[in-house]
Structures are given as structure tokens and as C-alpha cells.
C-alpha positions in Angstrom: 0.0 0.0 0.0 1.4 3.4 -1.1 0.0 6.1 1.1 0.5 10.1 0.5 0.5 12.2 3.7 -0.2 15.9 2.9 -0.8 18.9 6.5 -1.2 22.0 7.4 -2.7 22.8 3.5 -3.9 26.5 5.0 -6.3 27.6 2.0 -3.7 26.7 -0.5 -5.0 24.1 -2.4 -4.7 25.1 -5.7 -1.7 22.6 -6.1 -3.3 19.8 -5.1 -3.9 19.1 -9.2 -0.4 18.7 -9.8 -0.2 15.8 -7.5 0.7 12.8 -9.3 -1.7 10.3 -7.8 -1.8 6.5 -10.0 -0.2 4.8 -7.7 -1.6 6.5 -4.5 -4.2 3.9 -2.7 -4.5 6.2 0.2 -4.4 10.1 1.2 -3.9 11.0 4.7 -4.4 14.4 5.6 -3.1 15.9 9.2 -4.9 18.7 9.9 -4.9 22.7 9.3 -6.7 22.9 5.9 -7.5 26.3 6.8 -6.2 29.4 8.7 -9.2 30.0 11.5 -12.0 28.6 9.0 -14.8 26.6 9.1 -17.2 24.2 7.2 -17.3 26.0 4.1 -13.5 26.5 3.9 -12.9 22.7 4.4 -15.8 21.5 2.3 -14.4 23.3 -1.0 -10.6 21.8 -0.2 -12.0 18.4 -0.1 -14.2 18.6 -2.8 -11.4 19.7 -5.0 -9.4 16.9 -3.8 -12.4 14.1 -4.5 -12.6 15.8 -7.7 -9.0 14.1 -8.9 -8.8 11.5 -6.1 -10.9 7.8 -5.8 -9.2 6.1 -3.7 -9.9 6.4 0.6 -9.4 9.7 2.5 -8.6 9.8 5.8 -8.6 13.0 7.8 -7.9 14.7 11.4 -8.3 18.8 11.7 -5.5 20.8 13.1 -5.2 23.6 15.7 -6.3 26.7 13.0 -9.4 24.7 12.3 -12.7 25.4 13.8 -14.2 22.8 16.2 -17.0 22.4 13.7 -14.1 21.1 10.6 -14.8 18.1 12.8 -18.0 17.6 11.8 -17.3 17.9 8.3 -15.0 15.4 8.6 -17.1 13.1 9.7 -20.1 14.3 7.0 -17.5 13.0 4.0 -16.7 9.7 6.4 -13.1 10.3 6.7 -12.8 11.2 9.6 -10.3 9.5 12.5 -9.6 11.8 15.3 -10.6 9.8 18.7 -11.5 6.8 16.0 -9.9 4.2 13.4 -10.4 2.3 10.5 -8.4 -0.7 8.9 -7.4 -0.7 5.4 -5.8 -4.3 4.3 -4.6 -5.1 8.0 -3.2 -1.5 8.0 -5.0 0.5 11.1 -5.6 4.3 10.7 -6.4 6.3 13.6 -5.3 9.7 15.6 -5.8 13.2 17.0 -6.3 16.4 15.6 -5.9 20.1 17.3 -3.0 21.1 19.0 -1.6 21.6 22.9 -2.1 25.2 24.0 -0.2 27.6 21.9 0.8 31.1 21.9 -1.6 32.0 19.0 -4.6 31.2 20.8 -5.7 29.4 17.9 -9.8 27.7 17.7 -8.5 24.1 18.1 -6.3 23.3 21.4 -6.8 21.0 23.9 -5.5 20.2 27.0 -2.7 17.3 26.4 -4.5 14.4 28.4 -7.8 14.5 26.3 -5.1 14.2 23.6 -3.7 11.3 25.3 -7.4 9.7 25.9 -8.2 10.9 22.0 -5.8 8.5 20.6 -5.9 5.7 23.0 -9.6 5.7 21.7 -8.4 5.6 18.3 -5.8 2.9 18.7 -8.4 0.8 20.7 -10.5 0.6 17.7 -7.1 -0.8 15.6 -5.3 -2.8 18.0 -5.9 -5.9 16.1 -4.7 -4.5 12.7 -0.8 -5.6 12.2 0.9 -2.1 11.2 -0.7 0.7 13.2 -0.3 4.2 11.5 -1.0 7.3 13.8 -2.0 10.6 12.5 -1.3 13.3 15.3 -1.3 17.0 14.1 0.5 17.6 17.3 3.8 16.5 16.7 5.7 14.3 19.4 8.5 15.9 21.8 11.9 16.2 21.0 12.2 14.8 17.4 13.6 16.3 14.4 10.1 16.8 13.4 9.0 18.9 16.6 12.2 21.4 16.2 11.4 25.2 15.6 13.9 27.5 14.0 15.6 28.1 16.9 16.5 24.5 17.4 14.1 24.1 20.5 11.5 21.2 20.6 7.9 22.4 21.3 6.3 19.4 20.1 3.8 17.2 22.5 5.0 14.9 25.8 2.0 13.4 26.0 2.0 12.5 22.1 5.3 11.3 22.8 4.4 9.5 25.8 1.6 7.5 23.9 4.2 6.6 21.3 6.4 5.2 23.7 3.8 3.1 25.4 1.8 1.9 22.1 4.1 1.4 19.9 2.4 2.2 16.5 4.5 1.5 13.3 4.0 5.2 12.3 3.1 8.6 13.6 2.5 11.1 10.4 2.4 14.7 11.7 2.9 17.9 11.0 1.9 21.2 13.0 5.8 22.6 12.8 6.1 24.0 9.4 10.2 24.0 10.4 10.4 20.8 11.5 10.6 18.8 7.8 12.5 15.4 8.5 11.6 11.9 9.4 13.0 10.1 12.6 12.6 7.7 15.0 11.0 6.7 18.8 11.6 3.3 19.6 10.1 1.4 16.6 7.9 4.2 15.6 8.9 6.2 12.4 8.0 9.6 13.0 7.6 11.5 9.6 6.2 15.4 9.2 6.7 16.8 5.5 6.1 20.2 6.0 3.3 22.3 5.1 1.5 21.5 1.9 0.9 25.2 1.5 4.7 25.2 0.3 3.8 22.3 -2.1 5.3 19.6 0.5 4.3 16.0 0.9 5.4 12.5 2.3 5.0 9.5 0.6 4.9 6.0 2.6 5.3 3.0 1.2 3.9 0.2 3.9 5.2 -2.8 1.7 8.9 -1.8 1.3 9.0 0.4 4.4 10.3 3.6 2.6 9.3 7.1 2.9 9.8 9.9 0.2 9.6 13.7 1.7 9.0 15.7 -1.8 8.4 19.0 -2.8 5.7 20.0 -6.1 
């Protein structure tokens, strides 16, 4: 199975045509399609992506999406924040929004509903034999959580889930800085960047490789 991971989209989604997509049998995205928008905002990204796309959608909203992006999310049934769904023994699940930032943006949480959030969505997996998380919140202290300044702002209680589930993957994204893939234990942690710079991951579950590209 050849999955492409695209986050934090922000309105620009007038790329998402020039995505090469034959041999795409999943697209995962990670949250933020918007900057502080809603329904409608969301509902005009995703139909442009049905639009080129047939294959299964799978979605969590990020931390500059309203609440309600939820909803929609569940209208278009792709949604798997606090849920899961398995795909050819491949279980999908995670968390959207973010820990408290200095933004005050519409979708934070405090970090132990995000902890509850995707032991929810792992429950409803546990039996599938690779596990892929999709946390907008990156995990702490990775190459993927790293500002420009080199610090790590990235979730310990994302991180502390990962160390005691063990999923095969965590896709995130969040830190538009912190482009790189790395590792927590077993878990292959991967953030692209921002697709609203034309970035994207592409994971390939049968020969374990990932691709970070750029349109």
C-alpha cells in the first residue's frame, strides 16, 4: 500500500492538481486545511481533492481549524480523530488540534484528552498488524518537533503514547520547520512540512520507505 500524507494545507490548495496520484491507494491528511476557517472553507478543499482522487481519504483537523471542521470530517466519512479504520490489516487512527499555543488558535486541547483521543483511536485498531497514527501535534523532542531556533515544542504526551503503544507510524505535522523523518523506539516519525509550500510524504507500507518531496 502506497500512502501520501499531505498537513497544514492553509487555504492553499490550488496545487493539489499537480499531485501525481496513479499509484496513490491512500491520502492522509493531518490537519490545518484552513487558517481559522470553518465548514465551508474545508468542504471546497475536499471537494477539489475528490474531484482528482478515488481512492480512501482519511482526515484529522489541526489547531487553526474550527471545532466544527470536525463535523465535516465526519459528514465526508473520513474522519479518524478519537477513531480508526483498517485498510488491508493497516489500522488508521489519531488526534487532531494542537496543545495550548501562543496563538490562541480555535483548536487546542488540553494534552491528556489528547492522550485519551488516541488511546480511543488505537483501541478501535489494536488488532490490525501495522498501526499508523495521525497526530497533528507532533511528538516531543524529534527532528520533526524542532522550531527554527533548534528548540522542541512538540507534544509529551504525544510522545508518551508513542512510547507506550508502539504504532508503526506517527504522520504529523503542526511545525512547518520541522521537515525530516525520525525515530521513537520502533515508531517512524515522519512530518513533510506544510503542503501550503507544495510539501508532501509519501509512505510506502510494503517496502518500508518514505519519500519527503516538494511539487
Amino acid at each position: 500500500m502506497k500512502i501520501m500524507f499531505i498537513t497544514d494545507i492553509h487555504n492553499n490548495y490550488k496545487d493539489i492538481e499537480k499531485l501525481l496520484l496513479n499509484n496513490i491507494d491512500v491520502i492522509i491528511i493531518g490537519g490545518d486545511f484552513t487558517i481559522r476557517g470553518g465548514r465551508d472553507d474545508v468542504k471546497k478543499i475536499l471537494d477539489n481533492i475528490i474531484k482528482i482522487f478515488k481512492g480512501k481519504i482519511l482526515a484529522v483537523p489541526g489547531n487553526m481549524d474550527k471545532k466544527e471542521v470536525l463535523d465535516v470530517l465526519i459528514d465526508y466519512n473520513i474522519n479518524i480523530e478519537c477513531s480508526g479504520v483498517i485498510i488491508e490489516d493497516i489500522g488508521f487512527f489519531g488526534c487532531g488540534g494542537s496543545e495550548k499555543t501562543p496563538f490562541d488558535t480555535p483548536n487546542e486541547k488540553d494534552s491528556n484528552d489528547i492522550y485519551r483521543c488516541l488511546v480511543t483511536g488505537y483501541n478501535s485498531i489494536k488488532e490490525a498488524g501495522i498501526k499508523v497514527m495521525v497526530s497533528h501535534n507532533p511528538p516531543f523532542n524529534t527532528k520533526c518537533d524542532k522550531v527554527l531556533s533548534g528548540n522542541s515544542v512538540g507534544s509529551k504526551k504525544v510522545r508518551e503514547f508513542i512510547e507506550n503503544y508502539l504504532p508503526d507510524y506517527c504522520l504529523t505535522g503542526h511545525i512547518h520547520e520541522g521537515i525530516a523523518s525520525d525515530i521513537i523506539g520502533k515508531t517512524v516519525v515522519v512530518n513533510p512540512g506544510p503542503f501550503q509550500n507544495g510539501r508532501f510524504a509519501i509512505i510506502d507500507i510494503k517496502t518500508a520507505q518514505i519519500f519527503l518531496n516538494k511539487l
